[in-house]
C-alpha positions in Angstrom: 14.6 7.0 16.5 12.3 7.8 13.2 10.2 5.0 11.9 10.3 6.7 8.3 11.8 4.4 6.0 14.7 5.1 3.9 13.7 5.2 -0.2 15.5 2.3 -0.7 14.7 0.2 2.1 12.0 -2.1 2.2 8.8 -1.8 4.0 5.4 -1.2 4.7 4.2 1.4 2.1 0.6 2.8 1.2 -0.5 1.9 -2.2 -0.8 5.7 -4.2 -4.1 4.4 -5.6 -5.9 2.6 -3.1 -4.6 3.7 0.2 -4.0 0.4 1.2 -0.9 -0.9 3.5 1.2 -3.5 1.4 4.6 -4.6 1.6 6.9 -3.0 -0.9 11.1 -3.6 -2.1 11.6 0.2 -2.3 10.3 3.7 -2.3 10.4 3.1 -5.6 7.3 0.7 -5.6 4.0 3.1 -4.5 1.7 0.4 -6.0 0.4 -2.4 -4.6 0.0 -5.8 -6.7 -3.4 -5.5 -7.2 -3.5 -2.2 -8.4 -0.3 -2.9 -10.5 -2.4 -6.0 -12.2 -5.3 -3.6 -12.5 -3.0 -1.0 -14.5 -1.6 -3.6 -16.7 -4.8 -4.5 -17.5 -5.9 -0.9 -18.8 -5.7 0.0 -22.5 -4.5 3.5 -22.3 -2.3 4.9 -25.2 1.0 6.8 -23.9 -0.9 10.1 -25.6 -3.6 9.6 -22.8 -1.7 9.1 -19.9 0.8 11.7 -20.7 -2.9 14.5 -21.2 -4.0 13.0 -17.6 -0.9 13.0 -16.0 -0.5 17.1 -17.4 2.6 19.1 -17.6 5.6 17.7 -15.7 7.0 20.0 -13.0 10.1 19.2 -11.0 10.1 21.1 -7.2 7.4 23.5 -8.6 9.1 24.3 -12.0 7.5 23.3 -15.5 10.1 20.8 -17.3 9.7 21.6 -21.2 11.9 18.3 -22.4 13.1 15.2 -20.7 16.8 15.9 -19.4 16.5 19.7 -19.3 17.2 20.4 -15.9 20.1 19.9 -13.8 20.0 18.4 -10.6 22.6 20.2 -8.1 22.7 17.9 -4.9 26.2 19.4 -3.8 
């Protein structure tokens, strides 16, 4: 029996920015309060999250536009 959760099962998670263990509703929350207040808290323009976040890539592949790829899961 695997103790890996499903993605939308709830359970104990580690928080993508601190590396702490929190309780989360889904795999779908990677952010622990805290860190989620601490975000809120920032004054970043979407221009400046979009340069650090850099070019979007889905499985490896540069995505030009939102909604130009297909996803086959057949």
């Amino acid at each position: 029996m695997s103790s890996r959760l499903l993605p939308n099962e709830p359970g104990d998670r580690k928080c993508l920015k601190c590396n702490e263990m929190f309780r989360s509703k889904s795999a779908a929350n990677r952010i622990c309060k805290k860190c989620s207040q601490i975000n809120a808290s920032l004054k970043v323009s979407e221009a400046q999250l979009a340069r650090e976040r850099g070019a979007k890539r889905l499985n490896g592949n540069l995505i030009e536009e939102q909604d130009t790829y297909e996803m086959n899961f057949s």
